[in-house]
DRENMI-318961 format. One line per 5 residues: number of its first residue (from 1); their letters; for each residue x, y, z of C-alpha. Coordinates in steps of 0.05 Angstrom, whole numbers. Example, Ala and Ser with C-alpha at 12.3 -4.5 7.8 and 13.67 -1.06 7.14 Angstrom:
// DRENMI-318961
1) AS) 246/-90/156; 273/-21/143
//
This chain:
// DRENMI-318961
1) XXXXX) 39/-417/-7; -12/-405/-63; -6/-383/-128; -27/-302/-122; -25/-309/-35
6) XXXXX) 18/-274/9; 12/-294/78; 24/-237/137; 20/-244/215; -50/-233/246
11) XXXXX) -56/-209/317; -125/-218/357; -118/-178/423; -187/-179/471; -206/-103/476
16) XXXXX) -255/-79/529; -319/-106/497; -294/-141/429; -228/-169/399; -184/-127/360
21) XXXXX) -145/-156/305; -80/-130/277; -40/-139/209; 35/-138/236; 67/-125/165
26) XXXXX) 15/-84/136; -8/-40/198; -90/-53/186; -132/-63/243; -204/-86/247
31) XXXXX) -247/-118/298; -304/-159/325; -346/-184/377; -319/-248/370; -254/-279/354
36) XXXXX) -275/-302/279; -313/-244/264; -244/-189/287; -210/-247/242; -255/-243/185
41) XXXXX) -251/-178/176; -182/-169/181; -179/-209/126; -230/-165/85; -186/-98/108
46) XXXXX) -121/-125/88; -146/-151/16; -183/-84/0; -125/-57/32; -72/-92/-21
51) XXXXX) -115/-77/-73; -115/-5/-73; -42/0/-59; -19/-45/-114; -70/-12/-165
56) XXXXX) -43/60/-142; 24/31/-154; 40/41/-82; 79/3/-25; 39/-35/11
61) XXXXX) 92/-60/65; 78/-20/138; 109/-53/185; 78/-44/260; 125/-10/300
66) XXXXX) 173/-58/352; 143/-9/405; 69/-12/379; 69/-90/365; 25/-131/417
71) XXXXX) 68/-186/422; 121/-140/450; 75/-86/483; 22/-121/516; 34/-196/506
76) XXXXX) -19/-215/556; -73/-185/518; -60/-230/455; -118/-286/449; -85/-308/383
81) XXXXX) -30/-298/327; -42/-327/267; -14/-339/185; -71/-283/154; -74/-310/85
86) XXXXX) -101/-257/30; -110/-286/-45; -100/-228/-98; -104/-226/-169; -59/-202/-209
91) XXXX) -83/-164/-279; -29/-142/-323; -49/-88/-387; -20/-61/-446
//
């Protein structure tokens, strides 16, 4: 691990006509038409996510459900899990 990164499980599940992806610890969702773009922006929801939790001073820990997590519910719908990385910077004031 990075200095300023916290890594989280990503979940890309194939939906009807695009691929949702799914932030286990954090409960964010996003998607795509493809499998880098639902990954991608994952990415982008759970930093922008993080961001305004931590500035707001609130807890940003969510965890999906037992009942509600794919790998449980509906294992045959995942196309991928995967270590989603998200780099954050840390700002301290006086």
């Amino acid at each position: 691990m990075r200095e300023n990164e916290l890594t989280f499980t990503g979940v890309v599940v194939q939906d009807e006509n695009a691929y949702a992806s799914l932030c286990l610890e954090l409960d964010v969702a996003s998607q795509g038409e493809t499998v880098a773009e639902a990954k991608n922006a994952l990415v982008e929801a759970a930093a922008l996510y993080l961001e305004t939790a931590i500035e707001n001073n609130l807890p940003y820990l969510r965890p999906v459900p037992r009942e509600d997590d794919p790998r449980y519910a509906t294992p045959a719908e995942i196309i991928e899990t995967f270590p989603l990385r998200v780099n954050i910077a840390v700002h301290a004031y006086a």
